[in-house]
C-alpha angles and dihedrals in degrees: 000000000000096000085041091066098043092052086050095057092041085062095046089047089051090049086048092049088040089053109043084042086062093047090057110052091039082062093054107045088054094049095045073051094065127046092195089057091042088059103079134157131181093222094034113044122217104343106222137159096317085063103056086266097153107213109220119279089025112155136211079249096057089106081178092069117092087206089070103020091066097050119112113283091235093050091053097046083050090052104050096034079058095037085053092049082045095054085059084066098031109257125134130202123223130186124228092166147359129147120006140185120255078247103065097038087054086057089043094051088044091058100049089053092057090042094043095037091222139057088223090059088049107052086072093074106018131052125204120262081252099058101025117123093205089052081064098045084244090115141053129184104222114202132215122052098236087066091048095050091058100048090046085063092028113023088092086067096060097029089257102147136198101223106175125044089217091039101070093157092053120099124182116185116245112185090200092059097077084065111025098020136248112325112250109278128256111239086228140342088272088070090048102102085213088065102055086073 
């Protein structure tokens, strides 16, 4: 009777496990899903739109986006007057990122230092809400590789400028560009001086 029991709560305990195992994973893969949902503060709650969050197949021309919305002025005239001059050769810019609230590039920068296992690591690929230049509406991550390609030939024309070496989808307007060329890269955003602040 003994051993009977015990066999009985060893198969409940194994239904339990089963069960809170699938929940789980179900929890994550919806989350991984959805980048919105994947985007979460304690003090914040789920970051979303208002944050900078870019839903997918969003455009340089999606004015309802505060992504876009909130860049500089300047920035935004240079993207779409190249995205315009891309489309001729059709190519199409899309947008993964552009400004964003301190909110959002904290969580960024939070979870760059668990990927990465050290500030130090993630402050290759990710600034401080301080130093960001997306924080400030001054950058935009642009997908696709054929738009990147063609900044990367054309970008200089329109002041659309390549800042970071590891960073090939993010373009930053100089004004000078257009008539001395793109400044030399950064190898990463640590030899950047605006981000020693």
């Amino acid at each position: 009777m003994r051993r009977l029991l015990v066999v009985g709560l060893l198969v409940v305990l194994a239904v339990i496990t089963a069960a809170l195992g699938y929940q789980v994973a179900k929890s994550s893969s919806s989350s991984a899903a959805s980048p919105s949902n994947a985007l979460r503060s304690d003090h914040l709650g789920a970051l979303g739109e208002a944050d900078g969050v870019v839903p997918d197949g969003v455009t340089v021309f999606d004015d309802a986006i505060p992504a876009l919305a909130n860049l500089d002025p300047g920035l935004l005239k240079a993207l779409r007057q190249a995205a315009t001059a891309a489309a001729d050769d059709g190519v199409e810019f899309y947008v993964n990122s552009g400004w964003r609230s301190p909110g959002y590039q904290n969580q960024l920068l939070r979870e760059a230092v668990s990927k990465y296992g050290s500030e130090d690591e993630a402050a290759r690929r990710v600034a401080t809400a301080a130093t960001s230049p997306h924080v400030s509406g001054d950058a935009v991550d642009i997908g696709h590789s054929d738009a990147t390609a063609w900044l990367s030939d054309h970008g200089a024309e329109y002041g659309l400028c390549q800042i970071y070496r590891n960073e090939p989808w993010h373009y930053e307007l100089r004004t000078r560009a257009i008539d001395r060329g793109c400044p030399r890269m950064y190898a990463d955003p640590t030899q950047d001086p605006r981000m020693q602040q």
